[in-house]
Structure formats: structure tokens, C-alpha cells
Predicted model as a PDB file, atoms N, CA, C, CB and O in Angstrom, pLDDT in the B-factor column:
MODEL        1                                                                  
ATOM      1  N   UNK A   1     113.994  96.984 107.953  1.00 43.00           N  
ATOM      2  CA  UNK A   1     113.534  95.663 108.327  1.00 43.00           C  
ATOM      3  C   UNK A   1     112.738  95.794 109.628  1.00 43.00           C  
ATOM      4  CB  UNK A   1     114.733  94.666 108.483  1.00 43.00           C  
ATOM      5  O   UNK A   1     112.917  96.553 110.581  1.00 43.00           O  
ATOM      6  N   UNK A   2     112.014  95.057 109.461  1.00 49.00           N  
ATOM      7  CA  UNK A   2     110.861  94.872 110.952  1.00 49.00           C  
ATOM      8  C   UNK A   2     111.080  94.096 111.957  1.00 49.00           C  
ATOM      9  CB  UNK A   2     109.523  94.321 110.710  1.00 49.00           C  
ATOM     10  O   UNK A   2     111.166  92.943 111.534  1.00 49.00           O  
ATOM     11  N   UNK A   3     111.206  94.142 113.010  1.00 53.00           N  
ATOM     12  CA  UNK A   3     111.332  93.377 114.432  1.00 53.00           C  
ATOM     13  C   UNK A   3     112.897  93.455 114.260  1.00 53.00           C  
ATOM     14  CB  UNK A   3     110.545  91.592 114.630  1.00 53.00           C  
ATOM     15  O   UNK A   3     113.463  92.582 114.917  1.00 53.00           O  
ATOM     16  N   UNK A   4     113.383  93.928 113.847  1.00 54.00           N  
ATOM     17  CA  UNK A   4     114.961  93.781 114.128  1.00 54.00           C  
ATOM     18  C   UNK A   4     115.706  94.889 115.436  1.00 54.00           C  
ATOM     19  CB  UNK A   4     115.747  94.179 112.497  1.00 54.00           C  
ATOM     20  O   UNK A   4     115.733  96.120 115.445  1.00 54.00           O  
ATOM     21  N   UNK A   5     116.139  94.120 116.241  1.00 63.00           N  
ATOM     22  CA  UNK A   5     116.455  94.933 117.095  1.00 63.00           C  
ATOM     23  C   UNK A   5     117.767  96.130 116.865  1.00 63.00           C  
ATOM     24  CB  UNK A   5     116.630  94.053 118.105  1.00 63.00           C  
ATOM     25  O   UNK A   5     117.734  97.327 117.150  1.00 63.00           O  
ATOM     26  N   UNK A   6     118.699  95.474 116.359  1.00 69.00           N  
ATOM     27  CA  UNK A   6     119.979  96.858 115.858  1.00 69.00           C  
ATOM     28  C   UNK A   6     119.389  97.028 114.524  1.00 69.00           C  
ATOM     29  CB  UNK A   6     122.051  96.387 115.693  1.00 69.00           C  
ATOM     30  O   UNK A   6     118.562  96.361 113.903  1.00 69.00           O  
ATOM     31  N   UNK A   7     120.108  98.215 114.223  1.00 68.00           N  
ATOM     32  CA  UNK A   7     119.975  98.302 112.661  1.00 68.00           C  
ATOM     33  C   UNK A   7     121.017  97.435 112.014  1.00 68.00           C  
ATOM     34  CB  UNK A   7     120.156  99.818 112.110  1.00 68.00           C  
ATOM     35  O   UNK A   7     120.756  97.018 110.886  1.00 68.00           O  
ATOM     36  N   UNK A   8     122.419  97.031 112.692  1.00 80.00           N  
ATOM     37  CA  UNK A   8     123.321  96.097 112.024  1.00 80.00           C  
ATOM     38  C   UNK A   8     122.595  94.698 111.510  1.00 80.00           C  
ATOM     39  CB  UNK A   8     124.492  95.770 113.055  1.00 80.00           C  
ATOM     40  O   UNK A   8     123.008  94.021 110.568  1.00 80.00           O  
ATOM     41  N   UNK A   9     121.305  94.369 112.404  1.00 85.00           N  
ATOM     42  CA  UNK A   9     120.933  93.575 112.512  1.00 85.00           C  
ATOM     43  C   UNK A   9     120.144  92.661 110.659  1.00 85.00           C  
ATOM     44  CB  UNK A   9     120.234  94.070 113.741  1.00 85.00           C  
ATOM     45  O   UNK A   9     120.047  91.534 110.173  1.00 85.00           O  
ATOM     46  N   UNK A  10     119.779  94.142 110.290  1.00 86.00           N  
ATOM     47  CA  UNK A  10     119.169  93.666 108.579  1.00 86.00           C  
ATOM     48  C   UNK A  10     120.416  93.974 107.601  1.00 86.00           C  
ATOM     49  CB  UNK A  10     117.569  94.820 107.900  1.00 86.00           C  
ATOM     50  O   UNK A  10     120.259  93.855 106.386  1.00 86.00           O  
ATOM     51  N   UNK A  11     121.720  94.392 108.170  1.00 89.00           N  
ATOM     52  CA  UNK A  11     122.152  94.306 106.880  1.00 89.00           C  
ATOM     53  C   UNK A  11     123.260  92.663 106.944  1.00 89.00           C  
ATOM     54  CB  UNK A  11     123.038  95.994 106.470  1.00 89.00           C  
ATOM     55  O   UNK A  11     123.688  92.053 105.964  1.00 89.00           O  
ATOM     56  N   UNK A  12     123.445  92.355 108.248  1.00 90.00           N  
ATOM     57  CA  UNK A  12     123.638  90.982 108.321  1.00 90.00           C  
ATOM     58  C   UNK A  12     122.473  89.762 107.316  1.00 90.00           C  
ATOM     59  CB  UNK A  12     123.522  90.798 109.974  1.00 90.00           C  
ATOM     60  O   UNK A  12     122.631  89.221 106.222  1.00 90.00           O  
ATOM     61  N   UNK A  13     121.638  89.727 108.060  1.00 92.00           N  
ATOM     62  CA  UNK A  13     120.532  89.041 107.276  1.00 92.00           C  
ATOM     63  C   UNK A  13     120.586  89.367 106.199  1.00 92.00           C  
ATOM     64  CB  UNK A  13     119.295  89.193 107.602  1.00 92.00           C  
ATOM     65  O   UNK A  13     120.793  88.398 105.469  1.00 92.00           O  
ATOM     66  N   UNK A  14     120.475  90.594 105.506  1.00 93.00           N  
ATOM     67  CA  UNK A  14     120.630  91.029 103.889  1.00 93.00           C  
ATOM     68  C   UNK A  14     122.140  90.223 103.360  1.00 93.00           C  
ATOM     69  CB  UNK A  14     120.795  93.087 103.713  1.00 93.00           C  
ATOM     70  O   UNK A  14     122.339  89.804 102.220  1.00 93.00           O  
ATOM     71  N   UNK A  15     122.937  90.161 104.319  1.00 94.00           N  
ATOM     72  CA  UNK A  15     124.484  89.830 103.340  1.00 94.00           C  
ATOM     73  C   UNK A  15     124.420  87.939 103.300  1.00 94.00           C  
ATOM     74  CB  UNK A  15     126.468  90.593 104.524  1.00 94.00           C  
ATOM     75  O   UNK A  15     125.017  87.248 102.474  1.00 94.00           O  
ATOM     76  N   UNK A  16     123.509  87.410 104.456  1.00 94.00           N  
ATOM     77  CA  UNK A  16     123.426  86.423 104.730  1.00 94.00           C  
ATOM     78  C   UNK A  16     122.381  85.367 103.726  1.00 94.00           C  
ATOM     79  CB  UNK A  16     123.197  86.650 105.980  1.00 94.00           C  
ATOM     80  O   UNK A  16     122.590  84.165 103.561  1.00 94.00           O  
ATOM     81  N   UNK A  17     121.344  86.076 103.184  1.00 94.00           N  
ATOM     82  CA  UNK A  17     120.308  85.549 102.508  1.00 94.00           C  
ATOM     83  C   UNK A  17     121.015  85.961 100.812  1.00 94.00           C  
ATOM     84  CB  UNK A  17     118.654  86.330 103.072  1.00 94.00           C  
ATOM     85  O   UNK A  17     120.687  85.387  99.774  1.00 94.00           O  
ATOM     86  N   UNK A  18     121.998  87.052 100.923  1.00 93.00           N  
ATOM     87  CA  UNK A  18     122.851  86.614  99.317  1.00 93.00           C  
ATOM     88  C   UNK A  18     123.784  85.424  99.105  1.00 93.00           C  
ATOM     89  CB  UNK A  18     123.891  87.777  98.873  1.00 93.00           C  
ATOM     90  O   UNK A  18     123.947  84.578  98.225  1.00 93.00           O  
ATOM     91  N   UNK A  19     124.288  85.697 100.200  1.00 92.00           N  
ATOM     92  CA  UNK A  19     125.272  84.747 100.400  1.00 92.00           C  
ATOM     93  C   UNK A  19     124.724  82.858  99.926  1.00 92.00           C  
ATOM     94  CB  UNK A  19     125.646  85.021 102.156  1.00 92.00           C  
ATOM     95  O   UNK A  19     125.263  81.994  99.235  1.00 92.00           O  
ATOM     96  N   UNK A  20     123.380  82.906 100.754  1.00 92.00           N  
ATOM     97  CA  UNK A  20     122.929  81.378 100.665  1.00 92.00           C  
ATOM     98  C   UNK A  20     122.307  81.443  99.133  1.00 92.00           C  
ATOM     99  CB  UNK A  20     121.641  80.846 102.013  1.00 92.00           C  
ATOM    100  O   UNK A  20     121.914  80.364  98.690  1.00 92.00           O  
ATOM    101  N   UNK A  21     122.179  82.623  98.270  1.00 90.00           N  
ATOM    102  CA  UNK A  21     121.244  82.503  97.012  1.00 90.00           C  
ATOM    103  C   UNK A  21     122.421  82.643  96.030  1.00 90.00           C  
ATOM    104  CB  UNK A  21     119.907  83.757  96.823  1.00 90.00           C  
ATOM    105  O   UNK A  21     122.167  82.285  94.880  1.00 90.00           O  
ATOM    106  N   UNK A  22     123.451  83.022  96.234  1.00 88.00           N  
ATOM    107  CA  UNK A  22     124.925  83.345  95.034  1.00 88.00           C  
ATOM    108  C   UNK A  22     125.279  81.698  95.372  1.00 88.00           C  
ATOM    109  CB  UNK A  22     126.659  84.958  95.650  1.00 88.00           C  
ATOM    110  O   UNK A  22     125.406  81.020  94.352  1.00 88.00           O  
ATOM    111  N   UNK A  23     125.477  80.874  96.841  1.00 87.00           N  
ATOM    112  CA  UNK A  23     126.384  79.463  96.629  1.00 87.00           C  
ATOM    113  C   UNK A  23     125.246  78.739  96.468  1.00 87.00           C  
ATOM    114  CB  UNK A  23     127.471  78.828  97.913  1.00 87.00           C  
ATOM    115  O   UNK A  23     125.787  77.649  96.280  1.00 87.00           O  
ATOM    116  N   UNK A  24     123.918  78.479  96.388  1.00 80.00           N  
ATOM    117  CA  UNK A  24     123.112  77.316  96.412  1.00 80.00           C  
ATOM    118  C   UNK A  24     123.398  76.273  95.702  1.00 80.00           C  
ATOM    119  CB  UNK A  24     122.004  77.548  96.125  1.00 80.00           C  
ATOM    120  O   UNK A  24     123.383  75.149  96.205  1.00 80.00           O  
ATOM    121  N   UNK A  25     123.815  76.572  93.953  1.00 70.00           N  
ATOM    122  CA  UNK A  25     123.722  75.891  93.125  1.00 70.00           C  
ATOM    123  C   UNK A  25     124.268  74.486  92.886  1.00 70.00           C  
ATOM    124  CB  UNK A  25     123.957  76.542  92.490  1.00 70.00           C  
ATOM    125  O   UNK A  25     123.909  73.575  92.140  1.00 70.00           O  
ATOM    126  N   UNK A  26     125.486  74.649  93.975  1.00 64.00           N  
ATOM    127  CA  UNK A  26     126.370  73.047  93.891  1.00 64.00           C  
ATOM    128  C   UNK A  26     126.876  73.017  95.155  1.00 64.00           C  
ATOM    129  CB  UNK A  26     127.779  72.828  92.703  1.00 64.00           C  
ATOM    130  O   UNK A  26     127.263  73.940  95.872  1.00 64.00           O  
ATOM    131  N   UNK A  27     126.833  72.014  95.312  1.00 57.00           N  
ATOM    132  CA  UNK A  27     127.394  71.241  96.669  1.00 57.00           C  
ATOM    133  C   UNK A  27     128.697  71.064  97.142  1.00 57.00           C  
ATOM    134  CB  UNK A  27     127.081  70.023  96.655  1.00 57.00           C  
ATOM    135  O   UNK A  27     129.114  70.851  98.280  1.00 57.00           O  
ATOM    136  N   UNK A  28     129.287  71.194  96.032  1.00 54.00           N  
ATOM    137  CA  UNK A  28     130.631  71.056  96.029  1.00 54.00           C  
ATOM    138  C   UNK A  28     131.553  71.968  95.250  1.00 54.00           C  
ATOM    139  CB  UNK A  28     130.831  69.877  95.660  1.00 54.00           C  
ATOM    140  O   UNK A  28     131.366  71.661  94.073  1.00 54.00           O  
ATOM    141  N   UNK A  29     132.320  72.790  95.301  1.00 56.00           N  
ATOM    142  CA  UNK A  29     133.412  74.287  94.307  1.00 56.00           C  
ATOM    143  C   UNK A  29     133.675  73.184  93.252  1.00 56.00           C  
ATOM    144  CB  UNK A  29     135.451  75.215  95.244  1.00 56.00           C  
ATOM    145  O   UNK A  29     133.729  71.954  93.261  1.00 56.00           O  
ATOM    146  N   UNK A  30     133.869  74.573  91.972  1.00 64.00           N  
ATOM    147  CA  UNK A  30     134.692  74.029  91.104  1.00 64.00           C  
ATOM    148  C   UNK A  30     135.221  75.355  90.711  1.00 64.00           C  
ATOM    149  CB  UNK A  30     134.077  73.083  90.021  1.00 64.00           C  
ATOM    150  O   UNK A  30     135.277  76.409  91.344  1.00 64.00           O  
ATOM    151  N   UNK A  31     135.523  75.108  89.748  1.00 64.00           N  
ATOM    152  CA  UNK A  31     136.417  76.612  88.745  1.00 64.00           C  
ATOM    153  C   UNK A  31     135.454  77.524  88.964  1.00 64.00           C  
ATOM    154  CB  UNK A  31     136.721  76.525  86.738  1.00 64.00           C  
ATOM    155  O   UNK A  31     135.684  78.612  89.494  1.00 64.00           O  
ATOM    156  N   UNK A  32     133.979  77.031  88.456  1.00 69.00           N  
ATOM    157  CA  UNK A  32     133.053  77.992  87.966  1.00 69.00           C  
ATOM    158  C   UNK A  32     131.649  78.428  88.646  1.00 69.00           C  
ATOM    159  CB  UNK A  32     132.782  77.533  86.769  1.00 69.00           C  
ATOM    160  O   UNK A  32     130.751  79.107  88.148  1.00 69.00           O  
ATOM    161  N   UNK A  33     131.737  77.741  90.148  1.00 67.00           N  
ATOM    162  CA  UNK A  33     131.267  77.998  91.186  1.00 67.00           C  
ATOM    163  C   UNK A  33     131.265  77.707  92.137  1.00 67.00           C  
ATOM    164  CB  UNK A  33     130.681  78.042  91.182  1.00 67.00           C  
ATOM    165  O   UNK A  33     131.725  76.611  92.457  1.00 67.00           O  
ATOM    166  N   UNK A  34     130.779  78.506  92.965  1.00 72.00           N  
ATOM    167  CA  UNK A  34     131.330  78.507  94.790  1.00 72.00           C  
ATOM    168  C   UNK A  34     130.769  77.137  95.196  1.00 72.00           C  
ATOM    169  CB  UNK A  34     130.487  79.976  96.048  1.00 72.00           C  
ATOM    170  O   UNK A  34     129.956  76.412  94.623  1.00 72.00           O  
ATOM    171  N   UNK A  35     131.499  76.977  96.455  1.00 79.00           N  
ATOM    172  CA  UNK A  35     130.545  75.775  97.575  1.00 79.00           C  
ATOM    173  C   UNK A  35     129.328  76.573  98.108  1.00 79.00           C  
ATOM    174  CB  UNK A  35     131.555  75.158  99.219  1.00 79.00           C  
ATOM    175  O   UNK A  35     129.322  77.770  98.395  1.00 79.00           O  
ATOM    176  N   UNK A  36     128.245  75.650  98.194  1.00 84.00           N  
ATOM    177  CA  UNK A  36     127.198  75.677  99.239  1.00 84.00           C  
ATOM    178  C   UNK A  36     127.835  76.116 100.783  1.00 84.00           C  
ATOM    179  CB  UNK A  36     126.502  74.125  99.276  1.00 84.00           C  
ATOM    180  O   UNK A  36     128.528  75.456 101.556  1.00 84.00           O  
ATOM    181  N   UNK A  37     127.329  77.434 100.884  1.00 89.00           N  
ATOM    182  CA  UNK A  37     127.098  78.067 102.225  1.00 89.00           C  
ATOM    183  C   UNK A  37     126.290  78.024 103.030  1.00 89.00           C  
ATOM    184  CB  UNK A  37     127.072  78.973 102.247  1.00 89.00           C  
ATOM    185  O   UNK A  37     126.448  78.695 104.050  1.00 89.00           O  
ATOM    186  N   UNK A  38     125.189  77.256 102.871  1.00 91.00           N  
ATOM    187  CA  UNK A  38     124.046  77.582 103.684  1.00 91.00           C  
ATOM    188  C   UNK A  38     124.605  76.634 104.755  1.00 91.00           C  
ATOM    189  CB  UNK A  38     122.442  77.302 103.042  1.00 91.00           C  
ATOM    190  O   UNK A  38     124.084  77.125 105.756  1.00 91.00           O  
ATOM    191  N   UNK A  39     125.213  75.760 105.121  1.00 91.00           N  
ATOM    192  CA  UNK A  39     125.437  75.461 106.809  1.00 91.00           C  
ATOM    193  C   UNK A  39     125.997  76.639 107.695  1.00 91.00           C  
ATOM    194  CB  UNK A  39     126.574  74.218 107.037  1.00 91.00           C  
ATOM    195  O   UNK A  39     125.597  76.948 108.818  1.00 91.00           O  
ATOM    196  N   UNK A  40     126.859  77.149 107.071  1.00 92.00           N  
ATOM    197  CA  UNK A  40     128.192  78.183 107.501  1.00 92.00           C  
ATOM    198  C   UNK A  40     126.602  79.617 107.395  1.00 92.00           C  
ATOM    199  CB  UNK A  40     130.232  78.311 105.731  1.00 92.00           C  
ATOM    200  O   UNK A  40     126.726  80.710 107.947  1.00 92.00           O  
ATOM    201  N   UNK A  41     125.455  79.265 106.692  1.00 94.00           N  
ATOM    202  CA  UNK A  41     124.517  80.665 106.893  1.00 94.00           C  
ATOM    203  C   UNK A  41     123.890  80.695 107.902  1.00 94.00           C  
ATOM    204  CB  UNK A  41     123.503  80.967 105.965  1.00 94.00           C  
ATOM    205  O   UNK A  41     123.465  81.731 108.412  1.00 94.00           O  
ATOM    206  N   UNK A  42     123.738  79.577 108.339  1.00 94.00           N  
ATOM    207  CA  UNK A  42     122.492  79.134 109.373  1.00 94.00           C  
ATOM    208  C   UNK A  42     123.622  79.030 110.890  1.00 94.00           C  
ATOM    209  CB  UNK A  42     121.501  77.155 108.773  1.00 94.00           C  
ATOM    210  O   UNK A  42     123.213  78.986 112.050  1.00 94.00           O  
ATOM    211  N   UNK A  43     124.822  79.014 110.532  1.00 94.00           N  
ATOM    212  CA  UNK A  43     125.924  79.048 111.883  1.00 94.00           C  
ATOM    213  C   UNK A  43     125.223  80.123 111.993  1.00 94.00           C  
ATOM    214  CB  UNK A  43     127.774  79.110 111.886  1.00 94.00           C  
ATOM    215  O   UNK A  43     124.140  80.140 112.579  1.00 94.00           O  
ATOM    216  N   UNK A  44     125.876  81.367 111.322  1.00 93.00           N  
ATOM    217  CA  UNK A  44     126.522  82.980 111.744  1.00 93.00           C  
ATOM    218  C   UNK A  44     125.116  83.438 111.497  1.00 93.00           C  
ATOM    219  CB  UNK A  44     127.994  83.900 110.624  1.00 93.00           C  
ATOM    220  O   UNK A  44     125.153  84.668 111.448  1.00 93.00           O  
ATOM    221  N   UNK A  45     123.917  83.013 111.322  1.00 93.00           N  
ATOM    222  CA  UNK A  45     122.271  83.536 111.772  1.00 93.00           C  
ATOM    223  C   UNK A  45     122.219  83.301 113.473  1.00 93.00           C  
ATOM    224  CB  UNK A  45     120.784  82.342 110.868  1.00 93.00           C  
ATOM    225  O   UNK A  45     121.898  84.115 114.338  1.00 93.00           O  
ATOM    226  N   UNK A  46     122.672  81.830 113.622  1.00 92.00           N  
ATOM    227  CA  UNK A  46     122.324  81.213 114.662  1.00 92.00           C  
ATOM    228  C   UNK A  46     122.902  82.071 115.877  1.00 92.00           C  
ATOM    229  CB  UNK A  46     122.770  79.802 114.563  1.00 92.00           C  
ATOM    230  O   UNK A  46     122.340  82.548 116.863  1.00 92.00           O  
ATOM    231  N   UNK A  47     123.943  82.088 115.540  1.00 90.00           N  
ATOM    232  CA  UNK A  47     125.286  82.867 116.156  1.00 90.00           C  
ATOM    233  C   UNK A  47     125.163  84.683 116.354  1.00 90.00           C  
ATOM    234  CB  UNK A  47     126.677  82.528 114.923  1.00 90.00           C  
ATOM    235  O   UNK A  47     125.112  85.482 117.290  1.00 90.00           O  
ATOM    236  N   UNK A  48     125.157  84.704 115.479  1.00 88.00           N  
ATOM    237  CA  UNK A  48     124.763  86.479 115.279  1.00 88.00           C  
ATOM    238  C   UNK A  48     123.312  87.318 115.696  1.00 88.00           C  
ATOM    239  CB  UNK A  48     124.793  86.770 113.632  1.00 88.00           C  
ATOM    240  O   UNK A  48     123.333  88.340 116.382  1.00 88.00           O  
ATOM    241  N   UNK A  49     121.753  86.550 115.030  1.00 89.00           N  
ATOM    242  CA  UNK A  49     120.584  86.806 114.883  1.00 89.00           C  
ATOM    243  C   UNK A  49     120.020  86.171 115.759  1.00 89.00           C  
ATOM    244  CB  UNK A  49     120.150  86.650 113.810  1.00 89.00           C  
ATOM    245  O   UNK A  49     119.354  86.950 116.441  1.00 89.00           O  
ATOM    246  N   UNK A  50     119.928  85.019 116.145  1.00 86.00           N  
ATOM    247  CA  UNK A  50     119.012  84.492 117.461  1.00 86.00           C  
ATOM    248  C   UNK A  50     117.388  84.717 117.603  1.00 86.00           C  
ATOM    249  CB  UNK A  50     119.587  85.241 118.750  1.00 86.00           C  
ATOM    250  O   UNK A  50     116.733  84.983 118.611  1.00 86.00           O  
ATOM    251  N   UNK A  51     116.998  84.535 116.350  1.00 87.00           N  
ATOM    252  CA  UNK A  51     115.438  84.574 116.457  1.00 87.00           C  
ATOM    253  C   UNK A  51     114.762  83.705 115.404  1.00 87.00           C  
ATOM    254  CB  UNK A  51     114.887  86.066 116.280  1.00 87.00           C  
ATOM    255  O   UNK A  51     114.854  83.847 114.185  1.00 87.00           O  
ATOM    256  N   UNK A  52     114.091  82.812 116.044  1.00 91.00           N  
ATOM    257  CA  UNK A  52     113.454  81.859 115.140  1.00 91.00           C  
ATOM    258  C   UNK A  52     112.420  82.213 113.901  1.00 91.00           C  
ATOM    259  CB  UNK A  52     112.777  81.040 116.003  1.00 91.00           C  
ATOM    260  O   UNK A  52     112.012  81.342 113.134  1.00 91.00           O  
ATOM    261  N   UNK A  53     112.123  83.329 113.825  1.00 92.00           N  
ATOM    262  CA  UNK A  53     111.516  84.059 112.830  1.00 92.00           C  
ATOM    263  C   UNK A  53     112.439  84.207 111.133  1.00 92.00           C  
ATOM    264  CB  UNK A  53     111.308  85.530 113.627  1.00 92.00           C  
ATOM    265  O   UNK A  53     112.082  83.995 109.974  1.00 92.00           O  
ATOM    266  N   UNK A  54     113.945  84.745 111.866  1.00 92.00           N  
ATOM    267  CA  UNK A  54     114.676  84.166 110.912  1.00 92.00           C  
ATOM    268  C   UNK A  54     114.969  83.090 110.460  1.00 92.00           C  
ATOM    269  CB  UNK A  54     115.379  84.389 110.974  1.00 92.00           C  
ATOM    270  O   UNK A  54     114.649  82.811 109.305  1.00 92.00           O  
ATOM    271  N   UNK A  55     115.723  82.118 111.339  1.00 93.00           N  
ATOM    272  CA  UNK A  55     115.855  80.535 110.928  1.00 93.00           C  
ATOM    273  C   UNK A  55     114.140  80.210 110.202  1.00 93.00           C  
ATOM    274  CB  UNK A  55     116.265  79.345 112.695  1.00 93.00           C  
ATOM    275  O   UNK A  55     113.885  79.165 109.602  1.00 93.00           O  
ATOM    276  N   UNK A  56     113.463  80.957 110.347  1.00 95.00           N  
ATOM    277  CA  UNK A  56     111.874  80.295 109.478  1.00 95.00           C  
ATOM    278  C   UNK A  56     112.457  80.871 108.301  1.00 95.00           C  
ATOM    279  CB  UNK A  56     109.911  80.992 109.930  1.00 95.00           C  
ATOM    280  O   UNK A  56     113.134  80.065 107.663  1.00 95.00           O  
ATOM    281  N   UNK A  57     112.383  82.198 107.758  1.00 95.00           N  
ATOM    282  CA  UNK A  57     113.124  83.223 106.634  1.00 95.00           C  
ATOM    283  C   UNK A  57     114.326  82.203 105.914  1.00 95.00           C  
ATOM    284  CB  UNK A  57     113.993  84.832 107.544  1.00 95.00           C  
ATOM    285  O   UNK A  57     114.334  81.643 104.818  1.00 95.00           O  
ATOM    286  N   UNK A  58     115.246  82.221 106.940  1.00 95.00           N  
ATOM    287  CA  UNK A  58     116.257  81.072 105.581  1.00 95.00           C  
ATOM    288  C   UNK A  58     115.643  79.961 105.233  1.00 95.00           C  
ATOM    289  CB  UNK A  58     117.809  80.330 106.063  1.00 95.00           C  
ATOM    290  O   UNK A  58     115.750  79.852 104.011  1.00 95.00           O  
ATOM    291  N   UNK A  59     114.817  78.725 105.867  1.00 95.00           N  
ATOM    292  CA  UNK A  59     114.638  78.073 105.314  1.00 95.00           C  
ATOM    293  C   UNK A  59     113.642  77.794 104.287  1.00 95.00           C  
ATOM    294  CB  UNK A  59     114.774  77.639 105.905  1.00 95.00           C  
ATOM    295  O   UNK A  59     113.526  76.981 103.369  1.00 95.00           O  
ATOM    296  N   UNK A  60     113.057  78.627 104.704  1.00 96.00           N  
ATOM    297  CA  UNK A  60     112.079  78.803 103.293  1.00 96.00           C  
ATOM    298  C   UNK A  60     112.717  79.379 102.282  1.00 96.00           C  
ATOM    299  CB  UNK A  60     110.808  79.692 103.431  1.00 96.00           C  
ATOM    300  O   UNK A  60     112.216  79.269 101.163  1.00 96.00           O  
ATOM    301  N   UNK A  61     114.009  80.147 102.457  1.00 94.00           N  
ATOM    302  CA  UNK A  61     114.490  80.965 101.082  1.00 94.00           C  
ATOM    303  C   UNK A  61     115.422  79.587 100.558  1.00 94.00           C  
ATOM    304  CB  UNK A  61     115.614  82.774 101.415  1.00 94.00           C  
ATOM    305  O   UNK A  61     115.612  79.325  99.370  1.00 94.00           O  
ATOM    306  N   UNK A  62     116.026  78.662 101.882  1.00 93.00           N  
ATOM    307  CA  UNK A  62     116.533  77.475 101.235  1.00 93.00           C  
ATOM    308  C   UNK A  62     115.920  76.375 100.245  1.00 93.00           C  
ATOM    309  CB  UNK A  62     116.881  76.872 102.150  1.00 93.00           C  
ATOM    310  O   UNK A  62     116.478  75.820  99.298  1.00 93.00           O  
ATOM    311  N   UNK A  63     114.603  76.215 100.733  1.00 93.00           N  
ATOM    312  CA  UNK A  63     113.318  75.194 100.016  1.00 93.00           C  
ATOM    313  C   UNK A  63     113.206  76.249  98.253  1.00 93.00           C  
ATOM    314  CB  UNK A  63     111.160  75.318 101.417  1.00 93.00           C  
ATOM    315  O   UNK A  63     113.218  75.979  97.052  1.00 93.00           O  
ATOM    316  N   UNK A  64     113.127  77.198  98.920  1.00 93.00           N  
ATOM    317  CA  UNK A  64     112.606  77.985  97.057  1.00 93.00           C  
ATOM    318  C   UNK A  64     113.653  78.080  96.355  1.00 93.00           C  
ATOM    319  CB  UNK A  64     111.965  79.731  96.887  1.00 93.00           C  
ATOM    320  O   UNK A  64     113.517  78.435  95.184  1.00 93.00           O  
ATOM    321  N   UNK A  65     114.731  77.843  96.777  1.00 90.00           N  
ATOM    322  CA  UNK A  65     116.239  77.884  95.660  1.00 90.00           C  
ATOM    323  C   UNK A  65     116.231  76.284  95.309  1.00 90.00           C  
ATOM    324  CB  UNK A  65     118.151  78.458  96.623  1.00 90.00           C  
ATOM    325  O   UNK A  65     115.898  75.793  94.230  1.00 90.00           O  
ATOM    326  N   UNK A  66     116.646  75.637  96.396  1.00 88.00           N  
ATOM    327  CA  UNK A  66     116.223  74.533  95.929  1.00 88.00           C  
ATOM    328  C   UNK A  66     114.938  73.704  94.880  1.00 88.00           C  
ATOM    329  CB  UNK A  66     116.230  74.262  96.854  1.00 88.00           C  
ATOM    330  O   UNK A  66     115.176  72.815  94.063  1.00 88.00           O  
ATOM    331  N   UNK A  67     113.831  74.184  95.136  1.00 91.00           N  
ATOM    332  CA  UNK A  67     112.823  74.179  94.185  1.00 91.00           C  
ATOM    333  C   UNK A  67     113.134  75.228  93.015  1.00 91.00           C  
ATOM    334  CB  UNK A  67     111.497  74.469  94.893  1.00 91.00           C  
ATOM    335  O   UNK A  67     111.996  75.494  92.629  1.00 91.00           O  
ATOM    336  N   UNK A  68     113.741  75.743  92.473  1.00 87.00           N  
ATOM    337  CA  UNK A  68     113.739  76.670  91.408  1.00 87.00           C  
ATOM    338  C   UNK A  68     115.170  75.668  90.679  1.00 87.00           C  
ATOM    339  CB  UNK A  68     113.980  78.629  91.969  1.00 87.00           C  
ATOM    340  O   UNK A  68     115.162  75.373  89.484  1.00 87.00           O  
ATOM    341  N   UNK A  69     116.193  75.293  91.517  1.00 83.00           N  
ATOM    342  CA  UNK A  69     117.327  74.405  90.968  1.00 83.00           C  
ATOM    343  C   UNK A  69     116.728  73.322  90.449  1.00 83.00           C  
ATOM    344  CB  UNK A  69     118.373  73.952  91.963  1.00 83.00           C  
ATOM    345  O   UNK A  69     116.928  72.899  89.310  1.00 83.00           O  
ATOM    346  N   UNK A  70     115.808  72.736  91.451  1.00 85.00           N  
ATOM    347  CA  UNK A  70     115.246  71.470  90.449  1.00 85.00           C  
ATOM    348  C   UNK A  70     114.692  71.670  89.080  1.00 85.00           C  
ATOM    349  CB  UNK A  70     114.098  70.767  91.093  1.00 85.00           C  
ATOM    350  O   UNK A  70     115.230  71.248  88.056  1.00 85.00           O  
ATOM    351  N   UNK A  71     113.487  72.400  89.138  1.00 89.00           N  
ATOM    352  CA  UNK A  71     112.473  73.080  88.469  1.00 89.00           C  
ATOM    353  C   UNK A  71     113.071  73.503  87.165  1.00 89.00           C  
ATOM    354  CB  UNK A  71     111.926  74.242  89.281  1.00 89.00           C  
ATOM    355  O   UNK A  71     112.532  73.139  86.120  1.00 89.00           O  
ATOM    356  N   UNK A  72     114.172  74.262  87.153  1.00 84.00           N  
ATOM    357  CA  UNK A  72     114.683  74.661  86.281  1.00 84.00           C  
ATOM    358  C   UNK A  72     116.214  74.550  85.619  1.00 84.00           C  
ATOM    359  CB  UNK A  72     114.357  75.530  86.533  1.00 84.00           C  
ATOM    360  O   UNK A  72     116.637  74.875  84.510  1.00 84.00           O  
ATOM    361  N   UNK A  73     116.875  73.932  86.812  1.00 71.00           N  
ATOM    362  CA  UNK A  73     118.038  73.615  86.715  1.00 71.00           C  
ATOM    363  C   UNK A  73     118.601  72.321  86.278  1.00 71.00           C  
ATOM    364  CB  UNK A  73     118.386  73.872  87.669  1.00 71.00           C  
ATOM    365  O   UNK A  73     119.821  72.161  86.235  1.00 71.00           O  
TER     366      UNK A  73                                                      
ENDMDL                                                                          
END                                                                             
């Protein structure tokens, strides 16, 4: 990864941008899928990563899940 200062630094973001693309789908748990993580993604970015380059990175990966749920879901 580029501009990342540790190397811990992309495999956070890597576990963080699955994380928000495996819970997107519902808002709320049931049997057959997780809760929405992306508040709890954008904490431990905020918290952990500290660079607005990322917070740009999730939310655009948030807008295109969301547009692909509508779109197709």
C-alpha cells in the first residue's frame, strides 16, 4: 500500500474495508446476516489510521456498496 506509514498500517485498512463489504447488506442482524459495521469502521479508521485520504477510501467504498445494494439488491 502507498503512503502508509507502518506496514501494520494496510493490513488494518485491508481487514477494515472487508469488514464494511461482508456487513453492508442490512442494517440490522438476523440468523442469516451480520449487522452493519461501517460506524464501528469509520471509529477504528478514525482511531487507528488518521488520514483523510482514507476516510475519502471508505466512503466511497461505502457509496459503491450501497449503490450496487440498490442496483441490484
Amino acid at each position: 500500500m502507498f503512503l502508509l506509514r507502518k506496514p501494520q498500517t494496510g493490513w488494518v485498512l485491508l481487514g477494515l474495508i472487508g469488514l464494511m463489504a461482508a456487513t453492508r447488506s442490512h442494517h440490522f442482524g438476523s440468523a442469516m446476516s451480520l449487522p452493519d459495521a461501517s460506524l464501528a469502521v469509520f471509529f477504528l479508521a478514525g482511531l487507528y489510521l488518521r488520514s483523510y485520504w482514507i476516510l475519502a477510501l471508505l466512503l466511497v467504498e461505502a457509496g459503491l456498496l450501497d449503490y450496487l445494494a440498490i442496483t441490484y439488491g
